[in-house]
Each structure stands twice: as structure tokens, then as C-alpha cells.
C-alpha positions as CSV (number, residue, x, y, z in Angstrom):
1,X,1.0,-1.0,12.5
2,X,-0.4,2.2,14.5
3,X,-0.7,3.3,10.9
4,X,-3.9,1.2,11.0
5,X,-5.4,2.2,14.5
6,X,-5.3,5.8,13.9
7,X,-7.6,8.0,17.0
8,X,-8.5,11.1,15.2
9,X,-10.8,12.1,12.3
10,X,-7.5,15.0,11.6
11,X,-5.2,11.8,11.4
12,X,-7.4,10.3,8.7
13,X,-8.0,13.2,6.9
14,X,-3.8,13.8,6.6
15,X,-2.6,10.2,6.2
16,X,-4.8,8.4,4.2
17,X,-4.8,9.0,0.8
18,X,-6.6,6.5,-2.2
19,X,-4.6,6.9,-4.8
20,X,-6.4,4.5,-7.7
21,X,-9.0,7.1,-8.8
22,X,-9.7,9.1,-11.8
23,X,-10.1,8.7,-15.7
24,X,-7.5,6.5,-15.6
25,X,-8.1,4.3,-12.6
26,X,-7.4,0.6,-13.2
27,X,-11.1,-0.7,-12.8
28,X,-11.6,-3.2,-9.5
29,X,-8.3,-2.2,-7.9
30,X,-8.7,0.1,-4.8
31,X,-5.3,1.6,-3.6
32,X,-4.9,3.2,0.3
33,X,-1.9,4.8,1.4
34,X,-1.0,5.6,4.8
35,X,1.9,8.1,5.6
36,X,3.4,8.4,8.9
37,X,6.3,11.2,7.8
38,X,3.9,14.0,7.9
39,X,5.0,17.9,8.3
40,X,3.5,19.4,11.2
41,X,2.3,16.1,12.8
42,X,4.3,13.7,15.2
43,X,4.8,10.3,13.4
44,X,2.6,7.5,15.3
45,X,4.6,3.9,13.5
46,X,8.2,3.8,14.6
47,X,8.8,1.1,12.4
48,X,7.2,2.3,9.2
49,X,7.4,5.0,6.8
50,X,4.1,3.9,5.2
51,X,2.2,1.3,4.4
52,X,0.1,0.8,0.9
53,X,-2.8,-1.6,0.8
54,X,-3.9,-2.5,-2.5
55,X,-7.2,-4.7,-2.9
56,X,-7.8,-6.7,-6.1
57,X,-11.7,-7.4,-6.6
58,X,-11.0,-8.8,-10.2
59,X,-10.2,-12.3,-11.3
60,X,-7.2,-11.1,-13.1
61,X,-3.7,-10.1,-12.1
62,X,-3.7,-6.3,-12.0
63,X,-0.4,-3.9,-12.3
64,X,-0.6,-0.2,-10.4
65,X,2.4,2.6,-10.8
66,X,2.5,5.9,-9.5
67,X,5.0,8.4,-9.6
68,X,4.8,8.8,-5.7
69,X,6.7,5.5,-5.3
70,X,9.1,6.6,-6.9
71,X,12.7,5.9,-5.1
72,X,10.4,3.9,-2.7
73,X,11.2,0.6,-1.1
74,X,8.2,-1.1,-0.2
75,X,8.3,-4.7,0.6
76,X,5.2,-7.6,1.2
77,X,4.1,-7.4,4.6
78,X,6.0,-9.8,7.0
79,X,2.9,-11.6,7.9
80,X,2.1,-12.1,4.4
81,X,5.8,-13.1,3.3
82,X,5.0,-16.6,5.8
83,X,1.7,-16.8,4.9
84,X,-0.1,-20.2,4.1
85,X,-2.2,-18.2,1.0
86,X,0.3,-18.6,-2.0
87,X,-1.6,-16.4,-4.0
88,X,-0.8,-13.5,-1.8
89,X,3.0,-14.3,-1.9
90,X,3.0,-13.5,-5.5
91,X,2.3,-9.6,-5.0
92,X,5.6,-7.5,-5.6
93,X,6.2,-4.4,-6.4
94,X,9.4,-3.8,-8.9
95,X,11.3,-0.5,-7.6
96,X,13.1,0.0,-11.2
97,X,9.5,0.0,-13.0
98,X,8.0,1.5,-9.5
99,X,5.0,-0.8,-10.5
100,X,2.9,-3.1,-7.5
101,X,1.5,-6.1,-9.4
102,X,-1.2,-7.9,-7.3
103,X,-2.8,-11.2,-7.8
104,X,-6.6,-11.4,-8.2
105,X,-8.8,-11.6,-5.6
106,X,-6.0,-10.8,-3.3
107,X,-5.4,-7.9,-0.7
108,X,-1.3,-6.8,-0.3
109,X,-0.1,-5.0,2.3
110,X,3.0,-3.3,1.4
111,X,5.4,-1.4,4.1
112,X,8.1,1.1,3.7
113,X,10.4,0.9,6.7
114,X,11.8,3.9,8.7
């Protein structure tokens, strides 16, 4: 995705976002989001909305909500849907509970599509 190649330090600033952080952050879980639908700014990934990256350190399954995913449809990553690593074919993330759950030691790549 261009989401992942962005050029300026203004892009960064606007799109990225880490979103696990806090009193009530879930310890060893770091959670990026990266918006392409920004006002003011010219989107830069035709194909998607956003992408969300979540990166378990622990040795434990970890579940993640936030109300910003709400009415969200975010799905695995292609690449990762084929992959050869199993473990990494069990992330989801349940739209009704608008919860990601992510194996450990695994890093998902979710996408929302345009």
C-alpha cells in the first residue's frame, strides 16, 4: 500500500495515529493506524481506506477494541490470508464486537477497502 511509503513528515504527522496507549493500554500490543480519507489532503492508496497494524510482543493471544472501528470492515491482509505462517491466519477482527484479536508473537495487517 502507498499508505506504507508515505514522502512527507506532514503525511505522517496526519495519518498515522497509535492508538494502544494510555492507562488502559493492553501491555505488549502496539496498534498503528494509517488513514488515507483525510479532509484537506488528497488520498494516496486507491485501494484502501486504511490499514491497521497491530504487533503482538507477548506470548499470549491479545484482544484490542476501539470505538473508532466502529461500522468498520477491516479484513486480514491478502498476503497474509495465503500465507505459509498459520499463526498469523488466526488474527480477525469481529465487526459485531468491533474487537481485533491477534495471536502472540504475531504482526496483522488489517485493510479497509475503498
Amino acid at each position: 500500500s502507498p499508505l506504507f511509503r508515505l514522502r512527507t513528515a506532514e503525511d505522517v504527522m496526519a495519518r498515522v495515529g497509535f492508538l494502544n496507549s494510555g492507562a488502559d493500554q493492553v501491555p505488549g500490543l502496539i496498534v498503528m493506524e494509517i488513514r488515507d480519507e483525510l479532509d484537506g489532503m488528497k488520498p494516496v492508496d486507491p485501494a484502501n481506506r486504511r490499514v491497521v497494524v497491530l504487533f503482538n510482543a507477548t506470548t499470549e493471544t491479545v484482544a484490542f477494541d476501539h470505538e473508532s472501528f466502529k461500522g468498520a470492515s477491516l479484513e486480514l491482509h491478502p498476503v497474509q490470508q495465503v500465507s505459509k505462517d498459520e499463526m498469523v491466519k488466526q488474527a480477525s477482527f469481529d465487526e459485531q464486537k468491533v474487537r481485533f484479536s491477534v495471536p502472540a508473537r504475531t504482526t496483522a495487517v488489517f485493510v479497509e477497502r475503498q
